[in-house]
Structures are given as C-alpha cells and as structure tokens.
N, C-alpha and C positions, 0 to 999 in steps of 0.2 A: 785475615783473608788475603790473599796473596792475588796483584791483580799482573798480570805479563802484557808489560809493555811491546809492540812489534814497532812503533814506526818512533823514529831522531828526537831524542828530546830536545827543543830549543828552548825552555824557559822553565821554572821549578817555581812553587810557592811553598813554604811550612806553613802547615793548618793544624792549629792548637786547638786539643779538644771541646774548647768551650767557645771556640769560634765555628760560627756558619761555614760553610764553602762557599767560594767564591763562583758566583756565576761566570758562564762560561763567556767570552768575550765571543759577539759575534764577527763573523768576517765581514770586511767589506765589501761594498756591492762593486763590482764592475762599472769602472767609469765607461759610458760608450761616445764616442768623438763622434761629435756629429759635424758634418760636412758645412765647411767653411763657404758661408753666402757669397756669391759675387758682388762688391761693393758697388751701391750705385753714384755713378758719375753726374754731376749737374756743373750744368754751364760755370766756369770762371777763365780770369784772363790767363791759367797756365795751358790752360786748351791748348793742345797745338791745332795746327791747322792740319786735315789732312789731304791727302795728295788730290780728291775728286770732291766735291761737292756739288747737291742739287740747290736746283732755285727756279727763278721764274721771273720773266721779264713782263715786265708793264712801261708802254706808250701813253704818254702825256702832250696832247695836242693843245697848245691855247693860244687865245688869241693876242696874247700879250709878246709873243714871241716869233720868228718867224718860224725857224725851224723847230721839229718835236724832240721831246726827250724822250730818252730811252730807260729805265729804271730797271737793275738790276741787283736782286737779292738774292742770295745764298747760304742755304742752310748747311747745318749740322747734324746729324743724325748721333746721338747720344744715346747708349746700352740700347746697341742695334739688337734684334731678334731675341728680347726678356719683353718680359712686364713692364718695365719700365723706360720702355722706349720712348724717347721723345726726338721733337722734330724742331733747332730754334734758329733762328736767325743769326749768321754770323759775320755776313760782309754785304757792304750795299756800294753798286757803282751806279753811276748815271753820266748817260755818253749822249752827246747835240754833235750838229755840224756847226752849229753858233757858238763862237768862242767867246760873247759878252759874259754870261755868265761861268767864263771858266773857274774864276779865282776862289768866287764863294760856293760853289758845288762841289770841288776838292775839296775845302773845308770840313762842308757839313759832311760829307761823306765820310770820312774820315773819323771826324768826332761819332758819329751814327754807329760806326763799325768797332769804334775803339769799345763805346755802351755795350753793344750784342755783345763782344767777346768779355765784360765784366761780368755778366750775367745777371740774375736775379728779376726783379720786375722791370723789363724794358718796357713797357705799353704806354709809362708817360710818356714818349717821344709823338707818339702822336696828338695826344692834346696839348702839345707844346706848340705842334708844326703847323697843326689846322688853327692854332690863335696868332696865325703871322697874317696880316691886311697886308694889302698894295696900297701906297697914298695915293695912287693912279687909280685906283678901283679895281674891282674885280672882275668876274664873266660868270656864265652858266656855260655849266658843259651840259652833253647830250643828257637826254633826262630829266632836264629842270634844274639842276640842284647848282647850288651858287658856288662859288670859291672864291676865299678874298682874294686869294695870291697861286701865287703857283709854288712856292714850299707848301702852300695847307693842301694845294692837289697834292704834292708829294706825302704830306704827313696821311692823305684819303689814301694812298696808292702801298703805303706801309701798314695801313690796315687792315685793308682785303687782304693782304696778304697773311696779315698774321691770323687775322679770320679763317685762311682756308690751313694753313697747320695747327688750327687748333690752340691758341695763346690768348685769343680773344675770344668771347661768346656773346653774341645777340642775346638781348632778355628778350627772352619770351613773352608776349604780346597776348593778353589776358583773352579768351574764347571771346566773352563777351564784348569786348573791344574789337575785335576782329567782324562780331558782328553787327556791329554799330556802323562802324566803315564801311562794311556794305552794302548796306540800307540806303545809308546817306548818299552813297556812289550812285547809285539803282534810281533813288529818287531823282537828283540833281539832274542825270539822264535823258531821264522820262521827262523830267521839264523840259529840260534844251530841246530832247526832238517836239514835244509837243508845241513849242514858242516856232519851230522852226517850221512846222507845217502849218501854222496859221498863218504865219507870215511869207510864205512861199504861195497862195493866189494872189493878195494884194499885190505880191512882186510884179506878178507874169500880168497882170490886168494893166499897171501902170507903164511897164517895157509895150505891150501892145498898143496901147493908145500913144506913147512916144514915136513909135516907129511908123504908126500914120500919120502923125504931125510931121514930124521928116521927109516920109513923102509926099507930102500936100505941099512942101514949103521946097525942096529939091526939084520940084515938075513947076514952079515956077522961076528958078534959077537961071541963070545964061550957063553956056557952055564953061567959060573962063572957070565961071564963080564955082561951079562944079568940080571941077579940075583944082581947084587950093582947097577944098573941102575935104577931097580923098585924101591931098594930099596932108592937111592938118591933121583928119583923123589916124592915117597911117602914124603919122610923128605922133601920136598920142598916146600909142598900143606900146607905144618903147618904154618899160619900166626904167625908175628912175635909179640912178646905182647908188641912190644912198638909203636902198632898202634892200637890209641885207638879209640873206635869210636864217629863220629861226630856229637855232639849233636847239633852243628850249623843249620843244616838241616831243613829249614822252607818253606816255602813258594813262598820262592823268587829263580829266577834262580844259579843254582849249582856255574857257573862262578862268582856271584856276590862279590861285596866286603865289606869291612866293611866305612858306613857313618859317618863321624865324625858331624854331626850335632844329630842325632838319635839314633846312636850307634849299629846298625843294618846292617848285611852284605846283604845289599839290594841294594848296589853301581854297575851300568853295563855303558857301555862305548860305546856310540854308536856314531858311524859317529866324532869320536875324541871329544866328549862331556860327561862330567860322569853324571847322573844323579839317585838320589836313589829313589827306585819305592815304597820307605814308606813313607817317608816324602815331595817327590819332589823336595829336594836342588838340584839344575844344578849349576856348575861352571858357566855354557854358561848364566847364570843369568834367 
C-alpha cells in the first residue's frame, strides 16, 4: 500500500516485519515564562542611603540635666508600594544646648546608626540601654514611671518609636486580666472616697472649734502682739522651696506605689495583695 508523503522528512526509522512500530514521540509542551518577581530587599549595611528620609523627633526633659534633648530617628522605607513594604530605622541623632555630654552621645549615636544600617534584629538596643543606672540615681518622668539614667530614657524613646513602625508589638494583656485591673481600680476608689468622706466632718468640726479658740485668745491680745501674729502667720502661708513639685502625678491612684516589674507608681494593696494597675503583676500570682 503506497502511503504519499506531503510534508519534509526530517528523520526515518527501518521497521522489520517482526518488529512493533514505534510509538509516535510526542511533542513538547510549550515552556511558558512566567514573569520574573521583584526581589525583596531587607535591611543590610550595602543600603545606600537615600536622598529624603522620614522620622520623628522625641524631647527628653530630666532632671539630671539642665538643658533637654532632642532625639532624632530616621527611617527607611524598603519595596515602597508591594506587599512587602517595610518601614525601619536607619539613623538616630540627638542635639542639647549642653555641650557636657557631647563626647558620649556622638559615640552612641553613631554605634546606634552603624546597628540600624546592619539590619536584622535591632530591638536589643533597647534592653541594653534601659539596663544603663545612674550611680547618682535616677527620676520619674511624667506618669510615674522611673528611669535609671537618661540613656534608658533614651533606650524608652527608641521604643515608642519602633512601636509606632511596627518592629516591636505589645503582648496582648489577657481579657480576664484586663478585667481584674478594673475591679481592683474601681474598688481601691471607692475606698479612698468613702475614707475621704468620713473623715471630711471630723475635719470641719475640729478647724471650727480651732478658729473659736483663736478668737477667744486674739480678743484678749494687745494691739502689738496682734501685729507679729499676722505677721508670722503671713511668713507661714510661704511654701518651703525645698518642696518641689510632683511630676509623678498620672493617672493612677495618689496612694499608689512604685512597680518593679514596669517601673510605674501604679502599685495599690488591696485586701493584703499588691497588685499594679499598668502592667497587672499581683504578688498573689
């Protein structure tokens, strides 16, 4: 049987009668090129810098110093506008009118800036910098909360910060813990005002019977002796300037103390249990 070839022989095989034919070799599939991902970039020190970057300043008032610092951080913005955008830290300065501490704040700054541009996990720097003491002692800034020194306010000030781009995340503080904290808040309350309305007639009972003794004892006075009475008690009304006032003063009850877990005088003692109403550490577990 005669079969008519129409299309180019490229390749021939001899098939002997007692041989099968060879299956036909199928074609290959079409390779399809799929579209090359854009590589994602992560922080290291070949980063250049580029021409603009954001940041965000933080003031550092204390009283260890006279003049404040200024604290300034600068990000990076890495695979702008993808998925994989991130936002990290890449240069930190800090500018005073006080030139005391110039020598070791170019320092740390420097070392601080040279880390961000290494990359990888920077977030130790801050429990490095919040376990620096003063051998002079420390202070409370506004809010209660303690600081040894003024690098751990700085390591505190590189926190927030990396808290609000997202490098760092608060744990989450258990519902029921939250509402433990409340209770106890609620209750401590309720006691102070109710100790403070018991004790608010005896006050006014014992101020009125004083201020008629005063009078009984001023209506037998000379004119003179009268005249250095106003005059002492006016010098009396003058506070004394080595009472300064308390910048401790936040949020939390007046009584409270200071928590060593937090570092915040948000410590109250209720039913012989101490418990602090910032963080929730209870003794009572």
């Amino acid at each position: 049987m005669a079969i008519k070839i129409n299309k180019k022989i490229k390749a021939y095989n001899v098939v002997l009668p007692d041989q099968a034919a060879p299956a036909p070799t199928p074609a290959p599939a079409p390779v399809i090129e799929e579209p090359a991902s854009a590589e994602v970039i992560h922080m290291h020190e070949k980063v250049e810098r580029p021409d603009q970057l954001i940041g965000a300043t933080y003031k550092i008032k204390s009283p260890l110093v006279e003049h404040a610092l200024y604290v300034t951080i600068n990000d990076i913005v890495l695979n702008a506008d993808t998925e994989h955008e991130l936002r990290r830290p890449f240069e930190i300065f800090v500018n005073s009118k006080s030139m005391e501490h110039f020598q070791w704040i170019v320092a740390l700054t420097r070392i601080m800036s040279a880390v961000f541009r290494k990359g990888g996990d920077v977030t130790f720097l801050v429990e490095e910098l919040k376990a620096v003491f003063d051998p002079r002692g420390g202070y409370f800034k506004a809010g209660g909360i303690y600081m040894p020194s003024i690098v751990a306010e700085l390591g505190a000030v590189i926190e927030r910060h990396m808290k609000m781009i997202g490098l760092i995340h608060d744990p989450e503080m258990d519902p029921a813990q939250r509402a433990m904290i409340a209770e106890k808040r609620a209750a401590y309350e309720a006691r102070a005002k109710k100790k403070n309305s018991v004790s608010a007639p005896s006050t006014k009972t014992s101020s009125t019977t004083e201020s008629s003794s005063r009078n009984d004892s001023s209506s037998r006075r000379t004119p003179g002796s009268s005249a250095s009475a106003s005059a002492s008690q006016s010098s009396a009304k003058i506070p004394s300037p080595d009472l300064a006032e308390d910048d401790s003063a936040g949020s939390f009850p007046p009584g409270a103390t200071m928590c060593h877990k937090c570092n915040t005088n948000a410590t109250i003692v209720m039913d012989g249990c101490a418990t602090c109403l910032n963080c929730g550490y209870s003794k009572c577990g």
